[in-house]
C-alpha positions in Angstrom: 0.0 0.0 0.0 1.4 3.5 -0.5 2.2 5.2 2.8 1.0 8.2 1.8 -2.2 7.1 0.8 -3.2 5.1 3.2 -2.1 8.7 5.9 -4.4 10.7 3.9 -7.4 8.0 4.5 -5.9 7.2 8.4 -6.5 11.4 9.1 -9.7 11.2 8.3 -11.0 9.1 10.6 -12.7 10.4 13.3 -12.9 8.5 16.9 -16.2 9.7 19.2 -15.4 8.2 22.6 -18.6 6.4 24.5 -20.7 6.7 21.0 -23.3 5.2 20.9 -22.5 3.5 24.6 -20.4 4.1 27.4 -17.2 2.2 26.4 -17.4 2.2 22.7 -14.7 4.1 20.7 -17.3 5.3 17.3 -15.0 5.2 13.9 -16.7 7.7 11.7 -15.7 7.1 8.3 -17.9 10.6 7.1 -14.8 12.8 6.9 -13.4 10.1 4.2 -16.3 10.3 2.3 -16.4 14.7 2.5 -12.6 14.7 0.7 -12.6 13.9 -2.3 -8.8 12.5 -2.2 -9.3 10.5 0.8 -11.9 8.9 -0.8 -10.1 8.3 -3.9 -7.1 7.4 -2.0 -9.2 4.5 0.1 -11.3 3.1 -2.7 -7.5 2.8 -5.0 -5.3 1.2 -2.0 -8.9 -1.1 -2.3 -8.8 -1.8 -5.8 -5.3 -2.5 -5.9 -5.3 -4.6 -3.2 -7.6 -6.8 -5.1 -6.4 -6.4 -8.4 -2.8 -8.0 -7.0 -4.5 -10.6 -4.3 -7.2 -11.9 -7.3 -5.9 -10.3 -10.9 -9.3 -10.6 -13.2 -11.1 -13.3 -11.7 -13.8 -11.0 -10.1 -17.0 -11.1 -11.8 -19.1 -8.5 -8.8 -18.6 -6.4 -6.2 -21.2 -7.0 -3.6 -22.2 -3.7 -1.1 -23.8 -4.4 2.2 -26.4 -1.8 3.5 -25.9 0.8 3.8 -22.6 2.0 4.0 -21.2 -0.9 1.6 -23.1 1.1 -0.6 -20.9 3.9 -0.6 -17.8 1.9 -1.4 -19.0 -0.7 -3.8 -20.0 0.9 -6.1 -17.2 3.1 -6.7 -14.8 0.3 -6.4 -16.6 -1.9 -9.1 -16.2 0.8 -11.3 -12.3 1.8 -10.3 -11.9 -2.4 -11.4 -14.2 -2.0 -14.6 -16.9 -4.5 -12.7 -20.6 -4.4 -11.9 -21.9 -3.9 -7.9 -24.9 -6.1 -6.6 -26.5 -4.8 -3.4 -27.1 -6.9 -0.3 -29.9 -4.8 1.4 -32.0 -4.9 4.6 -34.8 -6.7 4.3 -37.8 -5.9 2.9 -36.0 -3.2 0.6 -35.3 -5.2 -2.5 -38.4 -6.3 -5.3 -38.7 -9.2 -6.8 -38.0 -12.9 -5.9 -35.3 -12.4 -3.0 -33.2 -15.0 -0.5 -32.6 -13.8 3.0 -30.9 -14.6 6.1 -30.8 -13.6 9.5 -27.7 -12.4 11.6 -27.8 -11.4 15.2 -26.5 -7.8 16.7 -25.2 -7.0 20.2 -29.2 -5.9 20.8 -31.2 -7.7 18.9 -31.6 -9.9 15.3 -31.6 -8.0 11.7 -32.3 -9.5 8.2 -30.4 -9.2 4.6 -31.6 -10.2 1.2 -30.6 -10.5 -2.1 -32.2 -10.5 -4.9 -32.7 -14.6 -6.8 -31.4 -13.3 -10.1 -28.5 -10.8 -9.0 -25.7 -13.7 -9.9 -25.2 -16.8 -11.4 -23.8 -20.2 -10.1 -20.2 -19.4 -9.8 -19.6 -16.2 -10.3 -17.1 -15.0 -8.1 -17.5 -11.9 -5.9 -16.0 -9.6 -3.6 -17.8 -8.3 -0.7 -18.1 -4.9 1.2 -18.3 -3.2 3.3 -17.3 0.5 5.6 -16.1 -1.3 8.4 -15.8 -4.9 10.1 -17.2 -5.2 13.7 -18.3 -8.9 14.9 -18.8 -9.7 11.3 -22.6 -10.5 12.1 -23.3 -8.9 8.9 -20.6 -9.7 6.3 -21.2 -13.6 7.3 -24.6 -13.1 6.7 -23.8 -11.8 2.8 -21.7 -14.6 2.6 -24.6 -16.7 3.5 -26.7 -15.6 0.8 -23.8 -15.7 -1.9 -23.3 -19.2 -1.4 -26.6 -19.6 -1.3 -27.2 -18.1 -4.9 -23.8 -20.8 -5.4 -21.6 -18.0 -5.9 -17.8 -17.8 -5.1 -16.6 -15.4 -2.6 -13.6 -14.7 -3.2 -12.9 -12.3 0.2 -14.6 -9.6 1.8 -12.9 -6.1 2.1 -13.5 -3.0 4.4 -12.3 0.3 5.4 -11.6 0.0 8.7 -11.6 -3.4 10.9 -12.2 -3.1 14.8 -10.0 -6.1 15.6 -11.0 -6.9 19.3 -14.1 -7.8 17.9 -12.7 -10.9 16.4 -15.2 -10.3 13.3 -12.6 -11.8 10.8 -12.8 -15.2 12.6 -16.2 -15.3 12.0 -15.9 -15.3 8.3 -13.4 -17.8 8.2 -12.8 -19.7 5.9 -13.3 -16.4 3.3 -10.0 -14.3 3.5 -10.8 -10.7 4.7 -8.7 -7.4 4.0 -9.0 -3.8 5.5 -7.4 -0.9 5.1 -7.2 0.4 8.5 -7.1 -1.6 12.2 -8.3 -0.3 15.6 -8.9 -2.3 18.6 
């Protein structure tokens, strides 16, 4: 990764202290997304990354609600790809396949639509930022479900105490930036 680049994204991070709890450290990513060349910066140290770890055997980039959605897009273009959307559910029309994840308060939902990939298409999930990994295992879930290949699942910023990469073992997972 260049240095430099990764700096630029690193300084735009914000950290809000007992947000939204006592005891949690918030990353806010929104200062990336508000300079244009820190945004740039994260979504090409992204691309790159996969372009070297996977070369042209991505087929989709695959954005998790809702701030996957920020990301994916962008970085299916920067790799001349297309971006399927892994939405809440109840958001998406059509024939759709779902699974359910839990969170530190509660249960949530994802779905896909039936006819977003074919069998074996290989795909790249992501995501802003990797906590438990409730939620990227849940879009992993679905891909294989639809008999998709994916290939790893990316994000911004990983909060490592968390232990969310464990959870999506046995699909390799990349970030750009670690915090405990």
């Amino acid at each position: 990764m260049a240095d430099s680049e990764l700096q630029l994204v690193e300084q735009r991070i914000r950290s809000f202290p007992d947000f939204p709890t006592p005891g949690v450290v918030f990353r806010d990513i929104s200062p990336v997304l508000k300079d244009p060349a820190s945004f740039r910066a994260a979504i090409g140290l992204l691309a790159r990354h996969l372009k070297a770890t996977h070369g042209g055997r991505i087929d989709y980039i695959a954005g998790l609600d809702s701030r996957g959605f920020l990301f994916g897009p962008s970085l299916a273009q920067e790799l001349g790809l297309g971006c399927v959307l892994i939405r809440k559910r109840g958001k998406l029309p059509g024939p759709t396949l779902w699974a359910s994840y839990s969170l530190e308060y509660g249960k949530a939902e994802l779905e896909i639509q039936k006819d977003a990939l074919e069998p074996g298409q290989r795909v790249v999930v992501v995501d802003d930022l990797l906590a438990t990994g409730g939620t990227m295992n849940a879009a992993c879930e679905l891909l294989g479900r639809l008999q998709a290949e994916v290939l790893e699942c990316v994000s911004l910023v990983e909060l490592t105490s968390l232990k969310g990469k464990e959870k999506l073992a046995p699909v390799p997972f990349f970030s750009l930036l670690q915090y405990e």
